[in-house]
C-alpha positions in Angstrom: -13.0 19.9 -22.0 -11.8 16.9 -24.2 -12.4 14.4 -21.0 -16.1 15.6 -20.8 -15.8 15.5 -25.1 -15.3 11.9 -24.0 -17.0 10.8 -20.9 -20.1 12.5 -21.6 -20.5 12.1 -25.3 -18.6 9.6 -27.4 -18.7 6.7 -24.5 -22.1 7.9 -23.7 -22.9 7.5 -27.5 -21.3 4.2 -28.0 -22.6 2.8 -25.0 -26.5 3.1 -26.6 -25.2 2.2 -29.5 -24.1 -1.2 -28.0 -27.3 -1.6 -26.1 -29.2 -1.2 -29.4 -27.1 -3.4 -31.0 -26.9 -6.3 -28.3 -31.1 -5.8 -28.6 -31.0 -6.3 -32.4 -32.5 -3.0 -32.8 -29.2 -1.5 -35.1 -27.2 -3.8 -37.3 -23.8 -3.9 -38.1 -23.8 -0.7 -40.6 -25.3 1.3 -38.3 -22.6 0.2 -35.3 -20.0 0.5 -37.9 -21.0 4.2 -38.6 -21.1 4.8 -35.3 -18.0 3.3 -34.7 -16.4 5.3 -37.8 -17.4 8.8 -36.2 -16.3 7.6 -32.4 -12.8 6.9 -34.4 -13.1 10.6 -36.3 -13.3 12.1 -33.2 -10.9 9.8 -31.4 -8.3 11.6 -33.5 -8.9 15.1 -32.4 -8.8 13.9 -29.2 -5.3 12.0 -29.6 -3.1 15.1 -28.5 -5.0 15.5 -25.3 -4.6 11.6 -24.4 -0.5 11.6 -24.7 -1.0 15.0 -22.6 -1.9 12.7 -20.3 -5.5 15.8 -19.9 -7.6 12.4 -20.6 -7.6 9.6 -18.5 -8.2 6.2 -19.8 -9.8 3.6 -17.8 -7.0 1.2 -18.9 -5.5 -0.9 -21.9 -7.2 -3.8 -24.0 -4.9 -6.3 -26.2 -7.3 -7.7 -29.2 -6.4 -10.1 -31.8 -8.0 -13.0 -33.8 -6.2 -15.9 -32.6 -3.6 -18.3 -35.1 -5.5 -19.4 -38.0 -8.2 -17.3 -38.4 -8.6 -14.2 -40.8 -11.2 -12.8 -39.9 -11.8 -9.4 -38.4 -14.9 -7.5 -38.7 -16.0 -8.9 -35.4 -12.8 -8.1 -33.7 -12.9 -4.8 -35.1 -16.5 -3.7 -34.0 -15.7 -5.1 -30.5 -12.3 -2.5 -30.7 -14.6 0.4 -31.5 -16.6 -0.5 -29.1 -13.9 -0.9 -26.2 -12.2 2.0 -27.3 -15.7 4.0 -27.4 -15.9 3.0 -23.5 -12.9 4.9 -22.7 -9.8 2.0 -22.8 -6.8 2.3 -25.1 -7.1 -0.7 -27.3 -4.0 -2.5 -29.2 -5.0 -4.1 -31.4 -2.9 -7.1 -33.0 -5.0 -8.1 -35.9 -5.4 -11.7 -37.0 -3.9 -15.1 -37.2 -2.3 -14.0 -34.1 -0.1 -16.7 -32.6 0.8 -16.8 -28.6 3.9 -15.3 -28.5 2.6 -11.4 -29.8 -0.5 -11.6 -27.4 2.8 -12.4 -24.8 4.9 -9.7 -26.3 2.1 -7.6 -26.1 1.5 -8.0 -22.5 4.7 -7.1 -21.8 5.0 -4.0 -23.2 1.6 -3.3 -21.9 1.5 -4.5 -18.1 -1.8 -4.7 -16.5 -4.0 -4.7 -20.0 -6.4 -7.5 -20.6 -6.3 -9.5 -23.0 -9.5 -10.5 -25.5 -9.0 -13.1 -28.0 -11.2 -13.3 -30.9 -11.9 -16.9 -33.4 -15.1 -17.2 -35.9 -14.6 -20.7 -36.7 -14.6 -23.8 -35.0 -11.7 -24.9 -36.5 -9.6 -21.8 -35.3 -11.2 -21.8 -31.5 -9.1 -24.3 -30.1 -5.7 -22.3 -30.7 -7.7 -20.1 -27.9 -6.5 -23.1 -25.6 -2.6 -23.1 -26.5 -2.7 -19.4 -26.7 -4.2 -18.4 -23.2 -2.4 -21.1 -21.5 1.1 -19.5 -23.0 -0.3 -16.2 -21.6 -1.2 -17.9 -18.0 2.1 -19.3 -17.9 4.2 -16.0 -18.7 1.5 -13.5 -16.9 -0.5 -15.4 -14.8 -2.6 -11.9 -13.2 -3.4 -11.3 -17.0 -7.2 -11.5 -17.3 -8.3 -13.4 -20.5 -11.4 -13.0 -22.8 -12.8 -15.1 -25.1 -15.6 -14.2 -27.6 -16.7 -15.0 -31.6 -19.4 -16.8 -33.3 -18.5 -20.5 -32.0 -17.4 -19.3 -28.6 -19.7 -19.6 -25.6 -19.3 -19.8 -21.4 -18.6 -23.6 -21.0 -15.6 -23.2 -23.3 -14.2 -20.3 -22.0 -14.2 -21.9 -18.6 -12.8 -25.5 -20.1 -9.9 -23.8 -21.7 -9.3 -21.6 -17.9 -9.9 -18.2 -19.8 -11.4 -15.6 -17.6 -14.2 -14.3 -18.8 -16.5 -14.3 -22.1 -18.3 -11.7 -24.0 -21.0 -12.7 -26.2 -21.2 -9.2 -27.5 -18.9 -6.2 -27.7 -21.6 -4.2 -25.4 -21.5 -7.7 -23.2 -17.5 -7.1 -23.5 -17.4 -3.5 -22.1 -20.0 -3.9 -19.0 -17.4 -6.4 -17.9 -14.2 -4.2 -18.1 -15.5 -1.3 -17.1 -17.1 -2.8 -13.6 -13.3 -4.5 -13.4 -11.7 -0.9 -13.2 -14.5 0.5 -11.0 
């Protein structure tokens, strides 16, 4: 059945993939072919998720926040969200407040991950997840990226960090439990 195509392959897959990866025993080729075959058979299995026969554990907004271009970070850690069973929208980069906002709107009850690689580009992660407290104040925030760590997530009142995409989906996945 395409949910047991899913549960009991492809997320089981990707989730020793992550492990691996997190234990710097695969590098980013190898989580990026991983990711590449996850997303191949993603696609067969599109039909059967707007059937509504495969259940998704819930919805994850992703972008790199204002200023920064980068996005082969932000992409693994899609892969890897999607590969645990969420629908992932992803925004792409130089995203400014207002489309993470948009975003939650036309996506009630998805979190929300913001990505930055430099430290220049980290601090729009303050402006932007205070514009999303202020319009959706139950939205739960993620920080993660190179210059990111735990004292500045909780400075700037984002909800939780992710120091790795595997780090990322332990964390959503015990919040839908």
């Amino acid at each position: 059945a395409p949910n047991d195509i899913l549960t009991k392959g492809l997320i089981v897959g990707m989730g020793k993939i992550g492990v691996k990866f997190r234990d710097n025993k695969v590098f980013v080729p190898q989580v990026l072919m991983s990711a590449r075959a996850m997303s191949t058979a993603m696609n067969h299995l599109k039909p059967f998720f707007s059937s509504g026969a495969v259940k998704r554990k819930g919805k994850f907004i992703i972008g790199t926040v204002k200023g920064d271009l980068h996005d082969i970070g932000k992409n693994l850690v899609s892969m890897m969200v999607e590969g645990s069973g969420f629908e992932v929208i992803d925004l792409g980069v130089d995203v400014p407040a207002e489309k993470f906002i948009s975003a939650i709107e036309a996506h009630p009850g998805a979190f929300v991950g913001m990505s930055a690689l430099l430290t220049t580009t980290m601090v729009s992660m303050e402006e932007i997840n205070k514009a999303i407290k202020q319009a959706s104040p139950q939205t739960k925030t993620f920080v993660g990226g190179a210059p990111v760590n735990n004292e500045f997530c909780k400075q700037i009142g984002a909800d939780y960090y992710a120091p790795d995409p595997q780090g990322l989906t332990e964390i959503l996945t015990t919040l839908v439990a």
